[in-house]
C-alpha positions as CSV (number, residue, x, y, z in Angstrom):
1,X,0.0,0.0,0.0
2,X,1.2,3.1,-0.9
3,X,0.8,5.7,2.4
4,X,2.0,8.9,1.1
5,X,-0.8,8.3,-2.2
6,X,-3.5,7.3,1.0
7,X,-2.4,10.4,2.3
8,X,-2.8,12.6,-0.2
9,X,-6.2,11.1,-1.3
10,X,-7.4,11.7,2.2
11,X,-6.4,15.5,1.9
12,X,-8.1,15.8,-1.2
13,X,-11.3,14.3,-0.5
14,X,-11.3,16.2,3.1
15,X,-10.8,19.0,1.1
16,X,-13.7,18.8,-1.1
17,X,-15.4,17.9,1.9
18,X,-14.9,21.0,3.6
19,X,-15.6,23.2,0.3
20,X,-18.9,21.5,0.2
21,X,-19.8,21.7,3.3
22,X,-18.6,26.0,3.0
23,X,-21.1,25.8,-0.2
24,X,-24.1,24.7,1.6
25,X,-23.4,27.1,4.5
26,X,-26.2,29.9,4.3
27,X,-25.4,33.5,3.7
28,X,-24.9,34.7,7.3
29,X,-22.9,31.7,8.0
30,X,-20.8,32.8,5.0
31,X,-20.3,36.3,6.2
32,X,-19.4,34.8,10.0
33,X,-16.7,32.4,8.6
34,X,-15.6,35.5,6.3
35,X,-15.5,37.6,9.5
36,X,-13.5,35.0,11.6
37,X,-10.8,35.0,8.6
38,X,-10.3,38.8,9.3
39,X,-10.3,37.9,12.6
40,X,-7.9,35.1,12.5
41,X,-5.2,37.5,10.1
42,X,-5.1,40.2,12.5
43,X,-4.4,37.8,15.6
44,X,-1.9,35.8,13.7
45,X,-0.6,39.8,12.7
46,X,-0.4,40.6,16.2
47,X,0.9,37.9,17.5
48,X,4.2,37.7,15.3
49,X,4.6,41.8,15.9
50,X,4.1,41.2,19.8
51,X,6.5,38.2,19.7
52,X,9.6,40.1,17.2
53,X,9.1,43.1,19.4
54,X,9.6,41.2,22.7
55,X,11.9,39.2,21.6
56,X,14.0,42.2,20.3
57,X,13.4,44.2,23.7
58,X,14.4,41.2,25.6
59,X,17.9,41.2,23.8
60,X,18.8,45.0,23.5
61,X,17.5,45.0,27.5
62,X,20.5,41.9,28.1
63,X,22.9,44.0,26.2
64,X,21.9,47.1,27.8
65,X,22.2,45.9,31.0
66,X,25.4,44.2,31.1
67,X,26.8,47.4,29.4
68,X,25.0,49.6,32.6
69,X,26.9,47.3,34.9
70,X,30.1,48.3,33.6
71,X,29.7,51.6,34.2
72,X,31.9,53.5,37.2
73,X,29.4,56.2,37.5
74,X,25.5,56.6,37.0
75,X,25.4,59.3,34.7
76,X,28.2,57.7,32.1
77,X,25.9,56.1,29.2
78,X,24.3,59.8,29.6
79,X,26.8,61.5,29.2
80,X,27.7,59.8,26.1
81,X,24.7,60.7,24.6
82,X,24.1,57.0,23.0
83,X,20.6,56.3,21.7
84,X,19.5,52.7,22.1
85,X,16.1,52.3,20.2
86,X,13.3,49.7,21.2
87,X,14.7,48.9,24.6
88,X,13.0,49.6,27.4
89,X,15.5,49.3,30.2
90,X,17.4,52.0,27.8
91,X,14.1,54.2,27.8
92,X,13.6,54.1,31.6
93,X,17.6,55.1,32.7
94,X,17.6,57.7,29.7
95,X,14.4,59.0,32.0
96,X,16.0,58.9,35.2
97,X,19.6,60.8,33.8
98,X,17.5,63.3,32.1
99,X,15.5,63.7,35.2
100,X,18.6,63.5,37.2
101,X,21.1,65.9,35.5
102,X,17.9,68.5,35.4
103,X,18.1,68.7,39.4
104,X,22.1,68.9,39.3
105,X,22.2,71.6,37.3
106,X,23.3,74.8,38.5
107,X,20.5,77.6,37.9
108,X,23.3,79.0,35.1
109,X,23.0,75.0,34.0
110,X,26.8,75.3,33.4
111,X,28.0,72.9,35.8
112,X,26.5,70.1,37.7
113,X,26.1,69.8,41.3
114,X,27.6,67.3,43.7
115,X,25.0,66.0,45.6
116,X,20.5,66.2,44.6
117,X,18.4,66.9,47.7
118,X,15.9,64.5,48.7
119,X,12.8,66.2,47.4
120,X,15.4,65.8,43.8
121,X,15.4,62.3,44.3
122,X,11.9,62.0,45.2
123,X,11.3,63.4,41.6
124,X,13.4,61.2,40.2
125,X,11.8,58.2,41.8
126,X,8.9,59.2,40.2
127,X,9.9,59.8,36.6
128,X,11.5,56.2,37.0
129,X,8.2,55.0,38.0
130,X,5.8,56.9,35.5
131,X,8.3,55.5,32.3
132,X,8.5,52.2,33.6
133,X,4.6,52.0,33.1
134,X,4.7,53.9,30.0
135,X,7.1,50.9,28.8
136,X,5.1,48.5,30.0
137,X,1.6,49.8,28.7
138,X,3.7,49.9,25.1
139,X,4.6,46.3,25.0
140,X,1.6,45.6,26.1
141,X,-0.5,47.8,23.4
142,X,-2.5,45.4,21.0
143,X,-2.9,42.7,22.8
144,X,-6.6,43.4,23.8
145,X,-7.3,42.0,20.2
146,X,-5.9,39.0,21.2
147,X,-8.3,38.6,24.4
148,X,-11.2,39.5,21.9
149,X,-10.2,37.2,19.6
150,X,-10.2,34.5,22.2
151,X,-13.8,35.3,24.2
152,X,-15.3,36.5,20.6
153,X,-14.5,34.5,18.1
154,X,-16.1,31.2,19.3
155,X,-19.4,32.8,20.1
156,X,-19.3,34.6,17.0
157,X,-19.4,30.3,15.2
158,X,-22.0,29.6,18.0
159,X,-24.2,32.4,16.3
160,X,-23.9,31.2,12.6
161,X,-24.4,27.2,14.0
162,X,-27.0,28.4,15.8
163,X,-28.2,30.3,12.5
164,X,-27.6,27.6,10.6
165,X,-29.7,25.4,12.1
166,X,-32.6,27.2,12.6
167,X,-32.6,28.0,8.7
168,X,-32.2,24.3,8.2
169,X,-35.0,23.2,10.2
170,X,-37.0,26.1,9.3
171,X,-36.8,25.1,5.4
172,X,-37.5,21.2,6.1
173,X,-40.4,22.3,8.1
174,X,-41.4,24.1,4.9
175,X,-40.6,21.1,2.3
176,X,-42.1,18.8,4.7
177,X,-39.4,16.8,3.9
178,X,-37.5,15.4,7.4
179,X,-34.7,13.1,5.8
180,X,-31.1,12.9,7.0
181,X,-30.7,13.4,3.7
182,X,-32.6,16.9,3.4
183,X,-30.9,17.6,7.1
184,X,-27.1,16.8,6.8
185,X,-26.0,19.1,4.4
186,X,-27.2,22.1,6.2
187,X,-26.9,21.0,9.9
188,X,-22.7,20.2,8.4
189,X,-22.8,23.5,7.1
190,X,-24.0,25.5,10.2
191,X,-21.3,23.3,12.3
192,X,-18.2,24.7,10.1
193,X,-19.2,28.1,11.8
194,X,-18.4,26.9,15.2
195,X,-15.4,24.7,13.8
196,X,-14.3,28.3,12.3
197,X,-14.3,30.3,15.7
198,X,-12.4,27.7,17.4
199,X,-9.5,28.0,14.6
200,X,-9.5,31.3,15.2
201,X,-10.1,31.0,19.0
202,X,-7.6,28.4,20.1
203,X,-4.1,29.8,18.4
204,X,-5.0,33.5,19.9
205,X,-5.5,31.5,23.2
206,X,-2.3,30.0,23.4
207,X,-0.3,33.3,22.0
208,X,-2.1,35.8,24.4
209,X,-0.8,33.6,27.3
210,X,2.5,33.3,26.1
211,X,2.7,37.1,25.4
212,X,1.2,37.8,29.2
213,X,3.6,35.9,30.7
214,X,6.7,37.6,28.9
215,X,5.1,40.6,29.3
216,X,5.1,40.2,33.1
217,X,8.9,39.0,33.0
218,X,9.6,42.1,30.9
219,X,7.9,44.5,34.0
220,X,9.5,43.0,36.4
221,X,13.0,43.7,34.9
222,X,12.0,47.2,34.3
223,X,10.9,47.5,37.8
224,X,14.1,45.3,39.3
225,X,16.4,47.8,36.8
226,X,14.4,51.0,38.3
227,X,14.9,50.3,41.9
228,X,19.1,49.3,41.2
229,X,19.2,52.6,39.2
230,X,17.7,54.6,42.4
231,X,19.8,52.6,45.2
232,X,23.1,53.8,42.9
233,X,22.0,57.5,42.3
234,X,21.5,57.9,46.0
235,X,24.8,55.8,46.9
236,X,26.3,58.4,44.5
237,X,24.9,61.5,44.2
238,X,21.9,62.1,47.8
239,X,24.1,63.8,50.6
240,X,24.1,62.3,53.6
241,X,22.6,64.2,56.2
């Protein structure tokens, strides 16, 4: 016997299958299974955009970090002026130097001074805070089309099954004709609707979760990074009193 032929018979009669059941699938249930398609491009869209751009930000945060830690003094990326794009842990120290060299400054802004008060550092605290939730609201920006892909999407198939069958009972009521015959093709029909919103349904499920969960790694760097940057500003530049 050969099994890739069998194989390859079986796609092609599931195939035609499917297409036939698709052509016996009433109007609405057409425009629902259209509508889940949409559905299912953007969430696949967003899910490979969400992933690259974590991904990315995951590296450039390693790199950035290791580079912070070889730093003598707080202010020394700063004061180089680099500019790291996409990375988040960048984003939130390039907050905190800005913040920090602002309440150094002289009032000529010539020189720096040696020490920030403590109402300076409070201020600083809370840029580091407010940028740290900026970061994480961007990485975190689209993925509310995942969730509605995942709660919608399978009663979205529910409605054009449930569509489905009421138009296929409805028009057998009207033939008074009650054969599996006169049944199956639209009761199959209606079905691929629900089968539809569970394509869609199941793959968002699975990458919203995994995007949460990095997400949540991701703020709790951010955070972890914040609080090291504040305990070496004050080490280096609050007065002790």
């Amino acid at each position: 016997m050969n099994v890739p032929f069998f194989l390859a018979e079986a796609g092609q009669r599931n195939q035609a299958e499917l297409l036939y059941v698709i052509s016996n699938a009433t109007p609405e249930g057409k425009v629902i299974i259209v509508c889940l398609f949409l559905f299912s491009l953007v969430a696949w869209t967003v899910m490979i955009q969400k992933a690259l751009e974590m991904r990315r930000a995951k590296k450039l945060n390693l790199y950035f970090a290791a580079e912070f830690k070889t730093q003598s003094h707080v202010l020394g990326i700063f004061d180089r002026r680099l500019a790291v794009e996409g990375c988040p842990m960048f984003m939130v120290y390039q907050a905190g130097s800005f913040e920090l060299d602002a309440r150094l400054k002289n009032t000529s802004g010539e020189a720096r001074k040696k020490f920030v008060s403590l109402k300076g550092m409070e201020h600083v605290k809370r840029t580091l805070e407010n940028t740290v939730a900026q970061q994480s609201l961007k990485l975190e920006s689209g993925l509310i089309l995942l969730a509605i892909a995942v709660s919608g999407a399978p009663f979205l198939g529910l409605l054009g099954t449930v569509w489905g069958v009421m138009s296929t009972f409805g028009h057998i009521a009207q033939q008074n004709n009650a054969s599996l015959l006169a049944m199956a093709p639209g009761v199959s029909a209606a079905l691929v609707t629900t089968v539809a919103g569970l394509l869609v349904a199941i793959p968002s499920m699975f990458g919203y979760n995994w995007l949460v969960h990095n997400l949540r790694v991701l703020t709790v760097e951010l955070d972890n990074f914040a609080q090291e940057l504040v305990s070496k500003i004050e080490t280096e530049y609050l007065e002790e009193k």
